[in-house]
TORKOL-4160 file (C-alpha; in steps of 0.2 Angstrom, whole numbers, padded with zeros to 4 digits, m for minus):
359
<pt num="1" X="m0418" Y="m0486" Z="m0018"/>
<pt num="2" X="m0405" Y="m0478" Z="m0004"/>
<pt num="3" X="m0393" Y="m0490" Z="0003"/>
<pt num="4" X="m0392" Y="m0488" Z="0020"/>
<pt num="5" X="m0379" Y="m0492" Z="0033"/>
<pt num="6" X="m0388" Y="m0510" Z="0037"/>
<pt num="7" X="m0392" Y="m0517" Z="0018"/>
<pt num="8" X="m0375" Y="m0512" Z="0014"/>
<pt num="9" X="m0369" Y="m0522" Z="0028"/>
<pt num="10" X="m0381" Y="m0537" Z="0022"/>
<pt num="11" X="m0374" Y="m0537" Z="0006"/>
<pt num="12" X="m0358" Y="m0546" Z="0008"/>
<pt num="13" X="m0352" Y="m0546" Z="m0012"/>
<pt num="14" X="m0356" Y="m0528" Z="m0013"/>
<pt num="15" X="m0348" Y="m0521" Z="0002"/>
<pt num="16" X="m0331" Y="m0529" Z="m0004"/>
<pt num="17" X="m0334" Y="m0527" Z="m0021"/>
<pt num="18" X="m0334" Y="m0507" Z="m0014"/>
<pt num="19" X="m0320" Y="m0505" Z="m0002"/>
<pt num="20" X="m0309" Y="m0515" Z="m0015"/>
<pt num="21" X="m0313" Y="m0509" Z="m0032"/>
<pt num="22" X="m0316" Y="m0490" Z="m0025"/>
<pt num="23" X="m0296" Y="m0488" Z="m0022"/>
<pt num="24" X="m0295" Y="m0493" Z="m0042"/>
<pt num="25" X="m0305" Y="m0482" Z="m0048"/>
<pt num="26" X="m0298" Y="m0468" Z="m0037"/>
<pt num="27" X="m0282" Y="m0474" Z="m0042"/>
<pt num="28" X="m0286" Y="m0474" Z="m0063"/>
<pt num="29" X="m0294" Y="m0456" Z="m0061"/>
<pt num="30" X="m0277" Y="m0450" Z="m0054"/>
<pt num="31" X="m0269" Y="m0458" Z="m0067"/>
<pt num="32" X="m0276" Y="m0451" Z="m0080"/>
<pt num="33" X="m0281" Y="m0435" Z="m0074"/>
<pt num="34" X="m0264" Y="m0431" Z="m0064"/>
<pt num="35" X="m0262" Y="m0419" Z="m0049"/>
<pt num="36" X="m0273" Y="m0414" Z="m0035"/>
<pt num="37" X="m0282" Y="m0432" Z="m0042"/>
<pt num="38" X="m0267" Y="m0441" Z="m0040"/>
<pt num="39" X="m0263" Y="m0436" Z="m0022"/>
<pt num="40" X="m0283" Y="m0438" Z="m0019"/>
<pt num="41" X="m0279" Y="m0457" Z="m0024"/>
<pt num="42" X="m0266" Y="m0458" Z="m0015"/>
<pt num="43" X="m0274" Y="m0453" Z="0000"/>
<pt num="44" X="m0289" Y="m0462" Z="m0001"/>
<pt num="45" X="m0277" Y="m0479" Z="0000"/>
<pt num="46" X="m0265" Y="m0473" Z="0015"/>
<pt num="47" X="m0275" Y="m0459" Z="0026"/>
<pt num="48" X="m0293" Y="m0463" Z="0021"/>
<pt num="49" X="m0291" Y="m0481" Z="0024"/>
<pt num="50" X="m0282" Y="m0479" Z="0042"/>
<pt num="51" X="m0296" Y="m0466" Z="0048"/>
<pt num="52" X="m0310" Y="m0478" Z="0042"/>
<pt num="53" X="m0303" Y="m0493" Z="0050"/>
<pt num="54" X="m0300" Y="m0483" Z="0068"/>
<pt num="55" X="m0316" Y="m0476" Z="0067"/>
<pt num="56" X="m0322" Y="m0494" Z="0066"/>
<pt num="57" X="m0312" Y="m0500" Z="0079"/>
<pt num="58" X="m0322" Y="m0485" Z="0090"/>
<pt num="59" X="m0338" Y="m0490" Z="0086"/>
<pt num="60" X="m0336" Y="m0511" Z="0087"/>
<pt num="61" X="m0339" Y="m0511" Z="0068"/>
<pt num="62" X="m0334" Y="m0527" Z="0062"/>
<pt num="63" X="m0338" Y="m0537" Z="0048"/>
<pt num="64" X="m0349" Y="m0552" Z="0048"/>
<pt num="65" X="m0342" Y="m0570" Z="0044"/>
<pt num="66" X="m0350" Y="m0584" Z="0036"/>
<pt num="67" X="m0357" Y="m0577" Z="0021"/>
<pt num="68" X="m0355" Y="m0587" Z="0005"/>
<pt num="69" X="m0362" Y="m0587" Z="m0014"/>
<pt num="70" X="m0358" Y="m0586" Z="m0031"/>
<pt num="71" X="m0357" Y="m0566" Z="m0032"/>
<pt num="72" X="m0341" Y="m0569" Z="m0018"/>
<pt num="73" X="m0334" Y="m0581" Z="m0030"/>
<pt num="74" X="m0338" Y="m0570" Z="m0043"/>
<pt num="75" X="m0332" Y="m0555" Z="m0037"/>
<pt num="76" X="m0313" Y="m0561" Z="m0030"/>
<pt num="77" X="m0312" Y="m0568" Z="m0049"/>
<pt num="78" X="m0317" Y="m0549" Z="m0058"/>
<pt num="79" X="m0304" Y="m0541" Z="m0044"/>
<pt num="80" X="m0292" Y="m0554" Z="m0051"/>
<pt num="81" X="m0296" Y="m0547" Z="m0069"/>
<pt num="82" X="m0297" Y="m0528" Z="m0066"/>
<pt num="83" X="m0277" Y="m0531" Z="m0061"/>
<pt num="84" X="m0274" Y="m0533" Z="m0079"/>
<pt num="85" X="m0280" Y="m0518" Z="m0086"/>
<pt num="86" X="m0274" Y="m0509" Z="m0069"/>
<pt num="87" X="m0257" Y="m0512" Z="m0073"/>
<pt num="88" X="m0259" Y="m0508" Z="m0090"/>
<pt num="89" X="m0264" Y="m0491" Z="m0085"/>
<pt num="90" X="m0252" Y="m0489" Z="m0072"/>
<pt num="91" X="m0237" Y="m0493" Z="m0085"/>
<pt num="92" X="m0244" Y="m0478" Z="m0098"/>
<pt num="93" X="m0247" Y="m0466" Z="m0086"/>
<pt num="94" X="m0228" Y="m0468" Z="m0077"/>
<pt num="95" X="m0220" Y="m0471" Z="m0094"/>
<pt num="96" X="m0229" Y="m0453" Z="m0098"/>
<pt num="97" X="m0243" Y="m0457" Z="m0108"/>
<pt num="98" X="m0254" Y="m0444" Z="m0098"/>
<pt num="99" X="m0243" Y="m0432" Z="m0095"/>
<pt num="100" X="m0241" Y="m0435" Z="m0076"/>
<pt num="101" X="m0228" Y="m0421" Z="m0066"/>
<pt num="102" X="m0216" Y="m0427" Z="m0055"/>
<pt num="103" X="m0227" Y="m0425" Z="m0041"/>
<pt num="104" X="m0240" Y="m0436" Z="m0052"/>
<pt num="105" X="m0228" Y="m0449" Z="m0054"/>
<pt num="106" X="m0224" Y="m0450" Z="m0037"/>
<pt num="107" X="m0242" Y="m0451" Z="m0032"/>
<pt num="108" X="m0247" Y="m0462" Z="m0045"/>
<pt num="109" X="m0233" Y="m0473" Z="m0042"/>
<pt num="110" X="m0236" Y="m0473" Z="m0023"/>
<pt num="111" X="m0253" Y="m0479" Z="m0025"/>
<pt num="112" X="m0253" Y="m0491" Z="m0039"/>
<pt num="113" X="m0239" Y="m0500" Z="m0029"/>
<pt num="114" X="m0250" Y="m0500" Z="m0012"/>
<pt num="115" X="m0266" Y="m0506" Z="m0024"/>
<pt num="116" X="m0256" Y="m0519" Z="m0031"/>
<pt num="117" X="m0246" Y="m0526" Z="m0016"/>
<pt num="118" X="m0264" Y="m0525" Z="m0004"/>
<pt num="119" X="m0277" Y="m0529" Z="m0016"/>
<pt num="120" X="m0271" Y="m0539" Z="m0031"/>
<pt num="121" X="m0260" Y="m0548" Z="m0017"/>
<pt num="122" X="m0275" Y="m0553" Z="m0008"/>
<pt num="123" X="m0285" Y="m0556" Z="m0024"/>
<pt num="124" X="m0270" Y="m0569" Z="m0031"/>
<pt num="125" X="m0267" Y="m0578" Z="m0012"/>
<pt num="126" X="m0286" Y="m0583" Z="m0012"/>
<pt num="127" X="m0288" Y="m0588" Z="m0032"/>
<pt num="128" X="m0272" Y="m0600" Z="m0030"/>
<pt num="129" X="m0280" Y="m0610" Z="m0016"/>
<pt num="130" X="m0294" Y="m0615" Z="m0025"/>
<pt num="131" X="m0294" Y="m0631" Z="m0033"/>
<pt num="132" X="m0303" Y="m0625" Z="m0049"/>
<pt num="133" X="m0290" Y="m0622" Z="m0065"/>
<pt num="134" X="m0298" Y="m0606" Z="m0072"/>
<pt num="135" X="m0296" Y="m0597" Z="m0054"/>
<pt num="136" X="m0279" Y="m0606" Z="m0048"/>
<pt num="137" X="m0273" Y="m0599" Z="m0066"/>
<pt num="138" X="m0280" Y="m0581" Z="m0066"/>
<pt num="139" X="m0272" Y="m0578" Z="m0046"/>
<pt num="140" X="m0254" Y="m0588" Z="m0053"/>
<pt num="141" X="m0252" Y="m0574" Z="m0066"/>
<pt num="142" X="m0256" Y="m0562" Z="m0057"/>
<pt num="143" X="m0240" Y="m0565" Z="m0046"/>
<pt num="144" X="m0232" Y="m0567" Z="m0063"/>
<pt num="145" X="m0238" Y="m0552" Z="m0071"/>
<pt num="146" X="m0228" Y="m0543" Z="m0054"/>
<pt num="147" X="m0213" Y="m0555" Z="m0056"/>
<pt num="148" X="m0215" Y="m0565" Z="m0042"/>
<pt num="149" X="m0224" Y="m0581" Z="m0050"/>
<pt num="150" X="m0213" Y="m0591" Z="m0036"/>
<pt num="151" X="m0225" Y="m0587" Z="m0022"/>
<pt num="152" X="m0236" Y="m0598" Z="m0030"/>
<pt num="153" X="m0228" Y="m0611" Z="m0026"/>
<pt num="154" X="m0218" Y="m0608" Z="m0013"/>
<pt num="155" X="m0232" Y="m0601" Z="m0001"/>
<pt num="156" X="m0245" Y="m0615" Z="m0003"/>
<pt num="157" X="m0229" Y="m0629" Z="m0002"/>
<pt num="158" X="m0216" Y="m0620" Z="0010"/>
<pt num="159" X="m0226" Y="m0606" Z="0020"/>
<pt num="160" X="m0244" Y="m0616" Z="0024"/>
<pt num="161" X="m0234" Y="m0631" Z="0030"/>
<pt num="162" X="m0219" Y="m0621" Z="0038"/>
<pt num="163" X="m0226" Y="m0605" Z="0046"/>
<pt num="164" X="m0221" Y="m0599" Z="0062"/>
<pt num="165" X="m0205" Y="m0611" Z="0063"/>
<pt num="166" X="m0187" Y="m0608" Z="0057"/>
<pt num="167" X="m0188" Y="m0619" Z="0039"/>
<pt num="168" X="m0199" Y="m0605" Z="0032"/>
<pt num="169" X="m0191" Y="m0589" Z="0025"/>
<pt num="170" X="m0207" Y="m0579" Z="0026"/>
<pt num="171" X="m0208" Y="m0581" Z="0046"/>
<pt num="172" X="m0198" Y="m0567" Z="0056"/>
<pt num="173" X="m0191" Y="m0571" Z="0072"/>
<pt num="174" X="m0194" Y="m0561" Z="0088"/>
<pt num="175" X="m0180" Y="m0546" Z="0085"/>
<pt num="176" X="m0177" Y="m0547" Z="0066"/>
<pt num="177" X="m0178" Y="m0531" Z="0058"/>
<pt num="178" X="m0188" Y="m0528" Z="0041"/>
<pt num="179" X="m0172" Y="m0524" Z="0031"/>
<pt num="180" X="m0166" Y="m0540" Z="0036"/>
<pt num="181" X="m0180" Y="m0549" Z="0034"/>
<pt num="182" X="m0182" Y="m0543" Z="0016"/>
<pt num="183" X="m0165" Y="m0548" Z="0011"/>
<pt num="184" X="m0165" Y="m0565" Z="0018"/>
<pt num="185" X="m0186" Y="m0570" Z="0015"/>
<pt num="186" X="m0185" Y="m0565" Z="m0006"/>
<pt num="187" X="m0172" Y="m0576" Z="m0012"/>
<pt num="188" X="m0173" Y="m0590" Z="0002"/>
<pt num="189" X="m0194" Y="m0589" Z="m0003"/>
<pt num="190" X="m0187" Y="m0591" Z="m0021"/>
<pt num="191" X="m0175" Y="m0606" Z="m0018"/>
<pt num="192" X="m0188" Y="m0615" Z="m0005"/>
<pt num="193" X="m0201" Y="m0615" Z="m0017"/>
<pt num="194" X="m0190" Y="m0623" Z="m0032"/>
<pt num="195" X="m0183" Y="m0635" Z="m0022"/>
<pt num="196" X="m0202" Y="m0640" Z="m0015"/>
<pt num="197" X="m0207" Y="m0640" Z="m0033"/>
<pt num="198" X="m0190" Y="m0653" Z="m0037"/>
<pt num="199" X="m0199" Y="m0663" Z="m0027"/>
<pt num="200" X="m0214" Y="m0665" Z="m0033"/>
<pt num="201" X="m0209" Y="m0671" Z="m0051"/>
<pt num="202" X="m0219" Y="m0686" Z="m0049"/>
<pt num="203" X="m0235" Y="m0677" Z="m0044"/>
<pt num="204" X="m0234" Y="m0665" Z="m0061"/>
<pt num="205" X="m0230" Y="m0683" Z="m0069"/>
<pt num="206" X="m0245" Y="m0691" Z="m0064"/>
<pt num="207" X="m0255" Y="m0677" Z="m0070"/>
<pt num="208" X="m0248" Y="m0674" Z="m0088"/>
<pt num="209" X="m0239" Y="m0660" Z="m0085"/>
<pt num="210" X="m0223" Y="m0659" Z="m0094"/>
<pt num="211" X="m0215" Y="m0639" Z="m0089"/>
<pt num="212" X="m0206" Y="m0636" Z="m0070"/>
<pt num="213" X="m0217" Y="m0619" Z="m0065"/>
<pt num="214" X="m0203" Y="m0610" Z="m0060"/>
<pt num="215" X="m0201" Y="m0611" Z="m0081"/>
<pt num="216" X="m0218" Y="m0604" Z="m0082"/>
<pt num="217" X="m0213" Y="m0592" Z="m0069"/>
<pt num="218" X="m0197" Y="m0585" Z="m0077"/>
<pt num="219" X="m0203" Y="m0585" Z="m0096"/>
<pt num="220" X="m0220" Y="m0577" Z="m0091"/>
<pt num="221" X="m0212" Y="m0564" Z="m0081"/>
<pt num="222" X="m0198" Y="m0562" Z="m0095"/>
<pt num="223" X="m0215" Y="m0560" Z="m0107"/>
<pt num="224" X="m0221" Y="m0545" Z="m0095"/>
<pt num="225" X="m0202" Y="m0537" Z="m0094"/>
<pt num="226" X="m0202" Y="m0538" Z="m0112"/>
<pt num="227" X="m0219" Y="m0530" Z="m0114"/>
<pt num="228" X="m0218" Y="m0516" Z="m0104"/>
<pt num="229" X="m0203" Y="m0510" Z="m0116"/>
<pt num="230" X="m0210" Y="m0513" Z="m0131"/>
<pt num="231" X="m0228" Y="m0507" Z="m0127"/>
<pt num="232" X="m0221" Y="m0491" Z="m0118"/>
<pt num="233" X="m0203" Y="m0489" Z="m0119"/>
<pt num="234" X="m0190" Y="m0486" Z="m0108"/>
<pt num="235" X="m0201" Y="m0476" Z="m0095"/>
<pt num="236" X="m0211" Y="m0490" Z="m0094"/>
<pt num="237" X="m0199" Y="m0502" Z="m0094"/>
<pt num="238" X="m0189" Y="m0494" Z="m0076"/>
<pt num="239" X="m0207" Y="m0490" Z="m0071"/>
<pt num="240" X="m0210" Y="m0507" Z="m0073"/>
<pt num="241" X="m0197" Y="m0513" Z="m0064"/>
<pt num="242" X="m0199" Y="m0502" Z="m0050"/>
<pt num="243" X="m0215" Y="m0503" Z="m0048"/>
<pt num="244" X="m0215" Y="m0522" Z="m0047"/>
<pt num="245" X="m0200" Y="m0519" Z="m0032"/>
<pt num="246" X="m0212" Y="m0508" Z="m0023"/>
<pt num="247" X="m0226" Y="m0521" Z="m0023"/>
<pt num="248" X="m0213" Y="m0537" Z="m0018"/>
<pt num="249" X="m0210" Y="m0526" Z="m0004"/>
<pt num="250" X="m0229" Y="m0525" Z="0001"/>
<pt num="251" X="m0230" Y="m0543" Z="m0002"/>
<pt num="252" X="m0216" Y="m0548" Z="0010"/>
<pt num="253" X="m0224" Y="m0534" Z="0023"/>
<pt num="254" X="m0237" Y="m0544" Z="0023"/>
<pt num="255" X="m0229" Y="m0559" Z="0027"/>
<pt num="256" X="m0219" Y="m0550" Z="0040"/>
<pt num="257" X="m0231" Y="m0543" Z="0051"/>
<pt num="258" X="m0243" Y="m0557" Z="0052"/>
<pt num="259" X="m0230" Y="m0571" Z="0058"/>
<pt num="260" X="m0220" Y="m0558" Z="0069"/>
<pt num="261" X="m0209" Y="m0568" Z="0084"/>
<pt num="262" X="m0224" Y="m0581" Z="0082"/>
<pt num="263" X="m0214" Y="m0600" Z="0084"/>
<pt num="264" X="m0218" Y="m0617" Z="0084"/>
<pt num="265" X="m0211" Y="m0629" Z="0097"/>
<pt num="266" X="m0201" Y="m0641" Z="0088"/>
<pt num="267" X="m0206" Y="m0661" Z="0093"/>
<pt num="268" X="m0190" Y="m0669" Z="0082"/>
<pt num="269" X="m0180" Y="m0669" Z="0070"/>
<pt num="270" X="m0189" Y="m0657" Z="0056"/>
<pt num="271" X="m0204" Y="m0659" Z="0066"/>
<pt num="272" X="m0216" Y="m0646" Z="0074"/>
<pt num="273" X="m0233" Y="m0644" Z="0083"/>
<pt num="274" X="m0248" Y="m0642" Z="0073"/>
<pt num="275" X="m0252" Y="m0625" Z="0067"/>
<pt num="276" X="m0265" Y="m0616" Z="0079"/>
<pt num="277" X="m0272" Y="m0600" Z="0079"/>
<pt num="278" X="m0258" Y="m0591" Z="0091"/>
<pt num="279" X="m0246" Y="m0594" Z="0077"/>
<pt num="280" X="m0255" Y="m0580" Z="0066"/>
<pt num="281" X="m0258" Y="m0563" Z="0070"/>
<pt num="282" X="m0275" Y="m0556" Z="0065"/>
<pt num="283" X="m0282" Y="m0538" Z="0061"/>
<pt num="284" X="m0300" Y="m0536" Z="0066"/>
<pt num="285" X="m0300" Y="m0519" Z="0055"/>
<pt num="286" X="m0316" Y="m0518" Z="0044"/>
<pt num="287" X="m0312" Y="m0508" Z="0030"/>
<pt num="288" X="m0295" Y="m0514" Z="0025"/>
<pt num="289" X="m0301" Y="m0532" Z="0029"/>
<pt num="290" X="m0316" Y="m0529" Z="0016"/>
<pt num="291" X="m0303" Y="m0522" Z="0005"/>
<pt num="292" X="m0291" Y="m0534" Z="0006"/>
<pt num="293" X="m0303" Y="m0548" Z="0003"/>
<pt num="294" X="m0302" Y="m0554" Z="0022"/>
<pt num="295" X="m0283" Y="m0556" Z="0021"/>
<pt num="296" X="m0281" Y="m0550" Z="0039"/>
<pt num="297" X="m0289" Y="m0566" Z="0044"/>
<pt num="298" X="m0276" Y="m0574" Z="0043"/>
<pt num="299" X="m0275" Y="m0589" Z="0054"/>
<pt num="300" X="m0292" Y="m0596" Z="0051"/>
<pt num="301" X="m0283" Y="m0597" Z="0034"/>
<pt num="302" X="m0269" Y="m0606" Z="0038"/>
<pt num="303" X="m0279" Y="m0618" Z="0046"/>
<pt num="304" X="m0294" Y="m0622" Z="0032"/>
<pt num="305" X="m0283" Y="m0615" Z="0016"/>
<pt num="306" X="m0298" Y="m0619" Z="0005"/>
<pt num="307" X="m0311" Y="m0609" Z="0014"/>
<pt num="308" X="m0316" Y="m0594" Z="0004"/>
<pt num="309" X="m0311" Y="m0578" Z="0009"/>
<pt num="310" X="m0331" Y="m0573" Z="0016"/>
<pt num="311" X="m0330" Y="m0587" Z="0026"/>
<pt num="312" X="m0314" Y="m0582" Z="0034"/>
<pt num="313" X="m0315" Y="m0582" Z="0055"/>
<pt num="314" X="m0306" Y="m0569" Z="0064"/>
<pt num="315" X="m0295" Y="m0575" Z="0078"/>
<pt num="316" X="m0302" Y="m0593" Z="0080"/>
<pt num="317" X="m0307" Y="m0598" Z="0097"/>
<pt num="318" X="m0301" Y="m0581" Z="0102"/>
<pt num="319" X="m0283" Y="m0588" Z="0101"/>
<pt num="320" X="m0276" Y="m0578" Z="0088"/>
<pt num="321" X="m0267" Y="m0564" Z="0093"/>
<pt num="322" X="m0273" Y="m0546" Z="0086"/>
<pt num="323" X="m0261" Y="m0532" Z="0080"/>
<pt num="324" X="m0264" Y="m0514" Z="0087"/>
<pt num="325" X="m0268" Y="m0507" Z="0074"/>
<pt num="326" X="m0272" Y="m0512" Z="0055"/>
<pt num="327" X="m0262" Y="m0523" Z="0044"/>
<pt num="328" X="m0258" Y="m0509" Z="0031"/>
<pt num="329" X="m0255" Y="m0497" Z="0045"/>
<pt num="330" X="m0242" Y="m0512" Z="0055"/>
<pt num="331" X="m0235" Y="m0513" Z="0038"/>
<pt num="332" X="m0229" Y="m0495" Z="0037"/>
<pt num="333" X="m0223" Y="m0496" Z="0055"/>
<pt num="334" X="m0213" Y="m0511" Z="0053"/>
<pt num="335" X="m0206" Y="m0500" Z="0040"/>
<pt num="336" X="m0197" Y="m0488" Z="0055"/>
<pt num="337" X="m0188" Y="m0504" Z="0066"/>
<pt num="338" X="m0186" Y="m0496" Z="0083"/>
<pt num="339" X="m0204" Y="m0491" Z="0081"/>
<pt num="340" X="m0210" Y="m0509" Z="0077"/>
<pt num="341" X="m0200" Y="m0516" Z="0089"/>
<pt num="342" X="m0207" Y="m0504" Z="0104"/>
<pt num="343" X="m0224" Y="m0508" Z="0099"/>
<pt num="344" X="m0221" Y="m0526" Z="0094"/>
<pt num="345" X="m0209" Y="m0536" Z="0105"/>
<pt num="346" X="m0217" Y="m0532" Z="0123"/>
<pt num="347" X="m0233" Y="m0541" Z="0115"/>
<pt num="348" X="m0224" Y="m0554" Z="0110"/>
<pt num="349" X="m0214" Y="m0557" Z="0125"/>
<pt num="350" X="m0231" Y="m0557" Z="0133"/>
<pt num="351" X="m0238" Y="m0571" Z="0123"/>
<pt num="352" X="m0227" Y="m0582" Z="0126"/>
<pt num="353" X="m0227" Y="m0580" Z="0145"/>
<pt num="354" X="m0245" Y="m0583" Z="0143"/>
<pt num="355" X="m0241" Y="m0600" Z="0133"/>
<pt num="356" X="m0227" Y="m0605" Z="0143"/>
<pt num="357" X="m0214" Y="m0605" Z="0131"/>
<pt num="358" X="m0198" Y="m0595" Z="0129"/>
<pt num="359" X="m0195" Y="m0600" Z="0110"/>
């Protein structure tokens, strides 16, 4: 039977199981097959993605909230798998097991870092919130398997409890540049969340747990390093290497465009007000938020971290504020500075006028 617009709308696990696994099969074909398919994969991440969403915008399509089931849990944890075998494929064809040109490459390379940094991002952020050990697992080595098993930690101990507010590295002030964001956010996310896990000796103690995680971290992502060369030598090895860089980079895009010039009042000495919605900026788009596992929603998530993905509210109580255009596509402008900033400041400004703050 024909799925038409409306049951595919009513099907919550399929419609996400289709805008995020699509990409991955687009991506594997171009992989393997090279050329024209590797820019068609390419394409369908970048230019695909952004007509879709802007089209939605046009119409008023957006995705429904409140759906829940076992097919939404079992779907974020077979996205969480299919990353495995993704990165497997991603290392032979770059490390030239398929016989990619260098226009291949770049394509390939392009697109598997984007998939990674969107989707498998996405995908690992919802699993390590959950309080169940085979899910918390699968999504912490994820972030492993792409060397950055610190923002395991450091996100659901440092980011969730000081967003918006100077004490967290992953929240850029009105003004700060991407460039300098990047070089100041991945080694202070890095130190912030080993010191947070210092602190919690007692906690791991209490539950039987002998290894710090930053050693799980560091000798997991050693494993990986280690792997890439003796599974597909040198070429994947530097492939490897690079290709986990361009997806840090995604990661930390994220993190950048959703906090942007977003503060906290501060009440006292390492105190701040609570977290609410206008600390957060949202993205309403519908297919890079199905994609992305609802990621966009993202301050509904700060305030219920253990809500599941579907169940994810977009700019709650109408207080969040929403980007102009999608997340991926406010992630390639923050790319350009004096774009971002023309685009990005005056909305900021203007918030804050509204609040009556100057912070």
């Amino acid at each position: 039977m024909a799925v038409t617009l409306s049951t595919f709308l009513s099907r919550p696990a399929l419609r996400f199981a289709v805008a995020s696994l699509s990409p991955a099969l687009m991506l594997a074909l171009g992989a393997i097959l090279g050329g024209g398919w590797a820019l068609f994969a390419l394409l369908w991440i970048t230019l695909f993605l952004s007509v879709a969403d802007r089209v939605a915008r046009h119409l008023g399509l957006y995705q429904p909230t409140g759906d829940s089931g076992q097919d939404l849990e079992r779907l974020a944890l077979l996205v969480g798998i299919v990353h495995f075998p993704m990165l497997a494929l991603a290392l032979f064809a770059l490390s030239g097991g398929t016989g990619l040109g260098i226009f291949g490459w770049i394509f390939t390379f392009l697109g598997f870092g984007l998939w990674f940094g969107q989707v498998s991002n996405a995908t690992a952020h919802e699993l390590i919130h959950r309080k169940a050990r085979l899910p918390f697992r699968l999504g912490k080595w994820i972030y492993i398997s792409l060397l950055y098993g610190h923002h395991t930690s450091a996100h659901r101990f440092v980011h969730h409890r000081f967003a918006a507010t100077e004490d967290d590295p992953n929240s850029a002030p009105l003004g700060e540049s991407f460039p300098a964001f990047l070089v100041r956010a991945w080694p202070g996310e890095f130190l912030a969340g080993y010191e947070m896990e210092n602190n919690r000796k007692s906690v791991r103690a209490r539950r039987g747990l002998r290894l710090h995680p930053y050693t799980v971290y560091l000798a997991g992502g050693a494993g990986f390093v280690l792997a890439s060369g003796l599974l597909f030598g040198i070429g994947g090895f530097l492939s490897y290497l690079i290709l986990c860089a361009h997806t840090h980079i995604q990661l930390l895009l994220s993190d950048y465009v959703q906090h942007y010039g977003l503060s906290r009042r501060k009440t006292g000495a390492g105190e701040y007000e609570p977290f609410g919605p206008e600390h957060s900026w949202d993205a309403p788009d519908f297919v890079s938020g199905l994609m992305m596992l609802n990621a966009p929603r993202h301050a509904d998530h700060h305030l219920h971290p253990s809500k599941g993905f579907s169940e994810l509210v977009l700019s709650p109580e109408g207080k969040a504020p929403l980007l102009p255009a999608s997340l991926p596509v406010m992630a390639t402008v923050a790319l350009v500075p004096p774009l971002w900033r023309r685009m990005m400041d005056r909305r900021v400004i203007a918030l804050r006028k509204m609040q009556g703050s100057t912070t």
